[in-house]
Residue, then its C-alpha position, 0 to 999 in steps of 0.5 A: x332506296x326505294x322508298x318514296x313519300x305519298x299520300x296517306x288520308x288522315x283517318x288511316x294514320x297510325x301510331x308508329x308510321x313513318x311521316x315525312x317531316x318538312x322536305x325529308x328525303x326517304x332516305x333520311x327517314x329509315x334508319x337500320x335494316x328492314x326486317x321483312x319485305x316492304x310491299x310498293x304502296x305499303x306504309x312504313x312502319x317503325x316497327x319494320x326497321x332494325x337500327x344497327x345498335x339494336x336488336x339481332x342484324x344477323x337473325x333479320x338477315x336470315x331468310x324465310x326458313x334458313x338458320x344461322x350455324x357457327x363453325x370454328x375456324x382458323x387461318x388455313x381453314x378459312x383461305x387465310x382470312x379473306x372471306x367476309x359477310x355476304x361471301x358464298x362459300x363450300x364447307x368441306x370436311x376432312x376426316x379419317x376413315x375407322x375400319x377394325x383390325x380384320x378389315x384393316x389388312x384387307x383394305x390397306x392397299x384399296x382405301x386411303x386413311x383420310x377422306x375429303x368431300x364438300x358438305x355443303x355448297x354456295x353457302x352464304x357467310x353472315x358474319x366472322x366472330x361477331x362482325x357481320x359487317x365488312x369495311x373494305x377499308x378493313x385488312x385482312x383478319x383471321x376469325x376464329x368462328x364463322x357464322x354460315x346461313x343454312x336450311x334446317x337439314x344444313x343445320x344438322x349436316x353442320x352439327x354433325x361433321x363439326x364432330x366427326x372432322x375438321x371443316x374447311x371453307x372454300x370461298x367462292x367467285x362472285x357470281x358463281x352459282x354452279x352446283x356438282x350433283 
């Protein structure tokens, strides 16, 4: 949307820019998703774009650093369905507590069998299955993984309660940024 034509000397053009043909609005000339940050002024090249159809729209997505990680999910571990791309969740992990025999007596009455606690915080959801698009047109539909995007170290969080428990997303409203410490 932000694009606009300009001049460009003769002696500068190169292969693969992207050139206004007869009265093209800019719009009409991009196809697909930028896979980085365009400078103002700077030329738009065809190599800047990801079409729809080709090439990895949730690895262009990502941003500088972050990774994209797959969790299972079912109906109830993802508020029945009604989050979508582009949704901020928390992942919280449900799981019980191990302690030996001897222990066992001694802590009955002062710890509980099963714990929950909040993994990860303000989550950004890339796609459900393989879509990560959304239609609002679209019902409500249940996937069966949820690709999530993280740091390096939320990555790992990630693989490592995926094995201990089950994992649960908690959608967030629009706009809500707050983080417990």
């Amino acid at each position: 949307a932000d694009m606009v034509w300009q001049e460009w000397p003769e002696a500068n053009l190169f292969e693969g820019l992207i050139r206004r043909e007869d009265n093209q609005k800019p719009i009409e000339a991009l196809e697909g998703r930028l896979r980085r940050v365009v400078y103002a002024s700077e030329p738009m090249q065809k190599s800047m774009l990801l079409s729809s159809d080709k090439g990895n729209i949730v690895a262009s997505s990502l941003a500088a650093g972050n990774r994209a990680v797959a969790i299972e999910v079912s109906a109830a571990s993802m508020v029945g369905g009604f989050i979508k791309p582009g949704d901020y969740v928390d992942v919280i992990l449900s799981h019980s507590i191990k302690v030996n025999n001897d222990e066992r007596l001694a802590l009955q009455d002062t710890v509980k069998k099963y714990v929950t606690e909040t993994i990860l915080e303000n989550v950004r959801v890339l796609a459900i299955d393989q879509n990560a698009t959304t239609d609002e047109k679209d019902k409500v539909k249940v996937g069966r993984t949820v690709t999530l995007e993280v740091n390096s170290k939320g990555a790992e969080k990630l693989a490592l309660v995926g094995q201990m428990g089950d994992l649960s997303l908690s959608l967030r409203g629009v706009g809500d940024t707050e983080t417990i410490v």
